[in-house]
N, C-alpha and C positions, 0 to 999 in steps of 0.2 A: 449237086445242089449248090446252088451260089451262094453266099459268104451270106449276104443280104436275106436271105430266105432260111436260112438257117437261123440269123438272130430274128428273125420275126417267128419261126417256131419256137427256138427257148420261148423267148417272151410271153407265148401263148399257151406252152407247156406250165410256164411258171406261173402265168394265173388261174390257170385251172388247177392246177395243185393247191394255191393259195382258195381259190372255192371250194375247193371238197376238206379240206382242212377246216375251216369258217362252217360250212356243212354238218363234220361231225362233232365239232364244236358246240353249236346250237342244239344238236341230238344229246348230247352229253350233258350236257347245262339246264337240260326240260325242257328247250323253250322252243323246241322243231319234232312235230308230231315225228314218230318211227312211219308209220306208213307214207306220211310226206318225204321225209329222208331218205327211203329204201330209192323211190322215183328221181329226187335229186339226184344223189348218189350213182343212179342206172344212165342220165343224161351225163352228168360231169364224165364218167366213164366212157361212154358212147365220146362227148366231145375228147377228149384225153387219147383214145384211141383213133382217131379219127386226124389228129394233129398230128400224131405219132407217125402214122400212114400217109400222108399227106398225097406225096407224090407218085404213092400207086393207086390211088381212088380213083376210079372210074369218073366219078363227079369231075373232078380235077384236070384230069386228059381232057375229058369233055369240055368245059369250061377257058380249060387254056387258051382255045381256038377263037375266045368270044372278046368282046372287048371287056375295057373295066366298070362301063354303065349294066353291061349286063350279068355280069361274076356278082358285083356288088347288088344285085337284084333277086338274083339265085339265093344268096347268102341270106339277105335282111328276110327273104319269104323262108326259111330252113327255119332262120334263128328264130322269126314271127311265129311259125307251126310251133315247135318246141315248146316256149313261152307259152302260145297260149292252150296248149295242152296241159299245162303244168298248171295255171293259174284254173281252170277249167275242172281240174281235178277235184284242185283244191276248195273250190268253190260248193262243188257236189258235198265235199265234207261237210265242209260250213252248216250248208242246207239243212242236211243231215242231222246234224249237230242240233242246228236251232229247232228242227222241229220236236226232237227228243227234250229237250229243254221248256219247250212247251209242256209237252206232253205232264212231266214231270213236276211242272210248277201245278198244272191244274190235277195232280194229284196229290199234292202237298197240299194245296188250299182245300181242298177234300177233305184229306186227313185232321187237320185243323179243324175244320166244321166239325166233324164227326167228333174230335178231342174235345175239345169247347161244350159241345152239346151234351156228350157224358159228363163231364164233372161240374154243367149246372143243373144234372139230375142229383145229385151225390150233397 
């Protein structure tokens, strides 16, 4: 591995480190759901490993042959899927989320009526 390819790994090791760190940071602090973070976590790893391996990925042989319009093209649709698998996820939660929030408000205004209406019988 050439000298040059080597410190473009560190550097890439070193911020993926620096994400999954920032990762369980936000898990530990409350403010990054566990089932969002389990998925983060499973990608940062996947990338982590994947940097690690670098030079015997299949991907990478394959790619060597090509120019750098199209490695850089490979990459941004890899990095584009991930992202927006992640964000897609997250989204599903959301949904989720808000529809039970619904749900719950108009049982709480229920419950109110229902409260309200007993004790102006009383």
């Amino acid at each position: 591995m050439m000298a040059s390819s080597f410190t473009v790994q560190s550097v890439c090791l070193g911020v993926l480190a620096l994400l999954l760190v920032y990762t369980l940071w936000l898990m530990r602090s409350g403010r990054l759901n566990a089932h969002v973070t389990v998925r983060w976590i499973l990608a940062e790893g996947a990338a982590l490993l994947a940097v690690t391996l670098w030079q015997w990925l299949p991907l990478f042989g394959f790619t060597s042959t090509l120019g750098d319009r199209e490695l850089l093209m490979i990459l941004a649709v890899v990095f584009f899927a991930l992202i927006a698998f992640l964000i897609l996820d997250s989204l599903v939660r959301i949904s989720t989320h808000t529809h039970q929030i619904k749900l719950l408000t108009q049982e709480l205004a229920l419950l109110r009526e229902r409260s309200e209406s007993n004790t102006d019988r009383h």
